[in-house]
N, C-alpha and C positions, 0 to 999 in steps of 0.2 A: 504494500500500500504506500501510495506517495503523498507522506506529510504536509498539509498546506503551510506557504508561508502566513504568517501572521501583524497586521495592520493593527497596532494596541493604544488605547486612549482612552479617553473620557468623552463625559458628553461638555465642552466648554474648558477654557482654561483661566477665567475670571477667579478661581477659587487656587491656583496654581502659583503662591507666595515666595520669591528668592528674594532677600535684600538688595537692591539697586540694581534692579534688572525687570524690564517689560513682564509682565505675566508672560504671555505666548510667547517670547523671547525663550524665557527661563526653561518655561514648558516645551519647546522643541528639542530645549538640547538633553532630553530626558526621552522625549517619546517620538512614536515616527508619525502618529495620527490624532485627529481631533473630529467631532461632532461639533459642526457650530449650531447649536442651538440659540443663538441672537436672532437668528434668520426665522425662527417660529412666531417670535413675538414682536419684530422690527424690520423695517427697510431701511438697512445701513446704505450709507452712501456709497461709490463707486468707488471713489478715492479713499473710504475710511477702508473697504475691501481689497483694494487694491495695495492698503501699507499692513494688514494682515500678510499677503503674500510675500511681501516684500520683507517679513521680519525673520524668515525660517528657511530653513535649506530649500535648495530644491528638488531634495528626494521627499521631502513630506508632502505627506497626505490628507488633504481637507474632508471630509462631506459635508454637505449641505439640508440644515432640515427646512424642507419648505415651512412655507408661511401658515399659520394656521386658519388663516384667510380662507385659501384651500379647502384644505382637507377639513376644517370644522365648520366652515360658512355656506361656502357655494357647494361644495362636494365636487366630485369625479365627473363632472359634466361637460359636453362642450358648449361651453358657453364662452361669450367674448370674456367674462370679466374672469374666468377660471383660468384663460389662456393667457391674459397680462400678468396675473400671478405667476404662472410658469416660468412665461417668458422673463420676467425680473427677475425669477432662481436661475435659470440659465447662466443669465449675464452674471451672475455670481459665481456659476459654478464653475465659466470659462475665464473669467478674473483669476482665480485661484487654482484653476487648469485640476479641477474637482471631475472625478467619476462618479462619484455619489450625490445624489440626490435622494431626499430619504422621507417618506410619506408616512405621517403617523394618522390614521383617520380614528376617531374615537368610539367606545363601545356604544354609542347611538347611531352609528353609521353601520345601518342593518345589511347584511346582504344576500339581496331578496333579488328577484327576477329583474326588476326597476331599475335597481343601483348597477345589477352586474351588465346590462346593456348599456345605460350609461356612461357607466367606466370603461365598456369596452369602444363606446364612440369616441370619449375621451382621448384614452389611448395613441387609436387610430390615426387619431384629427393630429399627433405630434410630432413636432423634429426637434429630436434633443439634441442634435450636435454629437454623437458622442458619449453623452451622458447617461448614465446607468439608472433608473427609477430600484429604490429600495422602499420597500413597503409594509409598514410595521400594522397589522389588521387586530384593533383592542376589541373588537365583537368577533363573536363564531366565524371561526374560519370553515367555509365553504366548498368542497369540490369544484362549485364553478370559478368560486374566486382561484382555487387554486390553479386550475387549467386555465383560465384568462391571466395569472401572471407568468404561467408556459410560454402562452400564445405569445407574449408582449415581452419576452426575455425581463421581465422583475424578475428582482433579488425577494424574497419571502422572508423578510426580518422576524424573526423570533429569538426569545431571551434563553439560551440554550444552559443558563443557570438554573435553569425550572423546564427544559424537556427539550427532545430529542431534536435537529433542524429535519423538516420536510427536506424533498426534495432540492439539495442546493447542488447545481451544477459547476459550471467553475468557478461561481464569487461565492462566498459567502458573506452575511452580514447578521450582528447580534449586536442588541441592545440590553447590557446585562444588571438587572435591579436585585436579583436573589431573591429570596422567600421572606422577605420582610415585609410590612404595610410604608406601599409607595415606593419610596426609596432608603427607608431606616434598616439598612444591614449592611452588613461588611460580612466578606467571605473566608472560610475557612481554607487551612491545607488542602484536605479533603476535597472540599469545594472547588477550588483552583482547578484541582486535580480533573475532576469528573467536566469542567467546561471544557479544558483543555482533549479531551476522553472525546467530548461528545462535537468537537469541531473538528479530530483530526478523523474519526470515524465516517466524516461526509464525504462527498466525494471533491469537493471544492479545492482549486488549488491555492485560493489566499481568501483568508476570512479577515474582517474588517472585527473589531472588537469595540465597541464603546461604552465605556465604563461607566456606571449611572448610581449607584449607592450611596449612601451617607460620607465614607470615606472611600471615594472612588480612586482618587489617585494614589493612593497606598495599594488600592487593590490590583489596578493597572499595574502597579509597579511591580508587584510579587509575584504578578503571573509572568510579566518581563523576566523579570529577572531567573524565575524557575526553568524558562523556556530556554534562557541562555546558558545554563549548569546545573538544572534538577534540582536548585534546590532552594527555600523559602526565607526570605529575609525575615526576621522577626518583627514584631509589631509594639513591642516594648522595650526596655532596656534590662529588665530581668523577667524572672522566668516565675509560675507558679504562685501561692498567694500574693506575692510581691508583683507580679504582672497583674493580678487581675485589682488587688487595690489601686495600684498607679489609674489603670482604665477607671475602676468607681469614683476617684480620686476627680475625675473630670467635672462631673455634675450630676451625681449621687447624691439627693435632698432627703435627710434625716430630721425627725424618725419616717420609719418606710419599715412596708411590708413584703415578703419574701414574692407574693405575686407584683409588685409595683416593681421592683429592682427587676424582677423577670421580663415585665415589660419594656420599662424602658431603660435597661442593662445590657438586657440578655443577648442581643443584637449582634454584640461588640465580640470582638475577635482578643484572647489573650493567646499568652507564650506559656502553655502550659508547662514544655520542657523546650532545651535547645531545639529542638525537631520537630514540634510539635507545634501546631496555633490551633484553637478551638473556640467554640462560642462560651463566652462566660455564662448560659442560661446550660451548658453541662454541667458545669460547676455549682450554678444556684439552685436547680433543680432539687440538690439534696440537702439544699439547706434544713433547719427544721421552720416548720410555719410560726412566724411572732413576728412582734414588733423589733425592729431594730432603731435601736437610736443613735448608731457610729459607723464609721467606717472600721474602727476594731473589732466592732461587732460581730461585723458580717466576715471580718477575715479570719476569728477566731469560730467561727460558725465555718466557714472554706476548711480550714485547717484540720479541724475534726475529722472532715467526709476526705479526704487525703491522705 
């Protein structure tokens, strides 16, 4: 079987912090790919597009998310005002010499007899330049939708942190949020492990990866860096009660109950050993059920079940 190469980022680099250096500066010389998610909620200017380009190698790799003009207002139609949304992602997409374009339609966007004709006039009616249509579908995905993104060569974006890719031919593309509510999770070794499983299992020869979780660019970064020597940067500075305090340590509000820290703790990713990173709700799981009203509390409560 022949390993895809791998396209690794996040969605945005706004949250991508070096001392005296651009964000997206900083952020290229880190990673090879980025999801501009500006492009969902704004129509940047051409020139403010064009000095994006202009700040990162020129092996990097952009996608583009259309406007949610789009895909949440007019929908997949051909209609004149759907095609000037297009057309304004284009000229973005060819600014930044982007292959991806990346449609997120939302789970009210049924697909029903209506819609899949529609979007198949849609389709029809376009000239992308080039451009590759990625299509992330948040209601029931369809047999016809699936066969009209055959017909129309889409990419079939799904988050293969939570299930297998359909049908990817030779791109792949994955928007990865994990099994949290929204986007509150961070991914384990394990985890890493099984996206990695379940992208090199398809038949694609390069999967596009964009990193969407609470701490995404930590996440991007572990799976980089696993990819390049097998093996997982840690997520702390020590290992075991003392990692997973440090994490509580963040914004852990006492007193609290062993379900409220499960909540909103459990999420979070510790160093359980050198080798090892796990969700800290392994850990909390067996605490015993009470009130805590410290962070010694809950570590002398860890310590016990260890």
């Amino acid at each position: 079987m022949c390993l895809p190469d791998f396209l690794v980022g996040t969605g945005g680099w706004a949250y991508f912090k070096v001392p005296n250096l651009p964000s997206l500066k900083a952020y290229s010389e880190v990673f090879n790919f980025v999801e501009v998610n500006y492009t969902f909620y704004e129509y940047p200017d051409f020139r403010q597009v064009d000095g994006w380009r202009k700040a990162v190698p020129k092996d990097f790799t952009f996608a583009i998310r259309c406007h949610q003009d789009l895909t949440h207002k007019i929908g997949l139609k051909p209609l004149d005002e759907a095609h000037q949304v297009l057309s304004q992602m284009i000229t973005y997409c060819k600014i930044l010499d982007s292959q991806f374009l990346v449609l997120e339609t939302p789970p009210s966007y049924i697909l029903d007899n209506g819609s899949i004709i529609a979007a198949t006039d849609f389709f029809a009616s376009l000239s992308l330049s080039g451009v590759r249509l990625v299509w992330e579908i948040r209601s029931p995905v369809t047999k016809q939708a699936i066969d009209l993104m055959a017909d129309f060569n889409i990419i079939h974006c799904v988050d293969i942190s939570v299930t297998k890719p359909f049908e990817w031919s030779d791109v792949g593309y994955t928007r990865l949020f994990g099994k949290g509510k929204h986007n509150i999770y961070q991914f384990s070794d394990e985890e890493l492990q099984e996206i990695d499983e379940n992208a090199s299992e398809s038949k694609a020869k390069v999967v596009a990866m964009s990193y969407h979780g609470a701490r995404m660019s930590i996440d991007a970064l572990r799976f980089k860096q696993f990819k390049l020597n097998g093996q997982f940067l840690p997520v702390t500075t020590s290992i075991g009660i003392d990692s997973a305090k440090a994490v509580l340590s963040e914004d852990a509000v006492f007193p609290t109950s062993k379900q409220t820290l499960l909540t909103h703790q459990g999420w979070k990713v510790v160093d359980l050993t050198s080798e090892k990173r796990v969700h800290l709700s392994d850990l909390l799981s067996n605490i015993p059920e009470r009130t805590y009203c410290s962070l010694d509390e809950v570590a002398s409560a860890l310590e016990a079940t260890l």
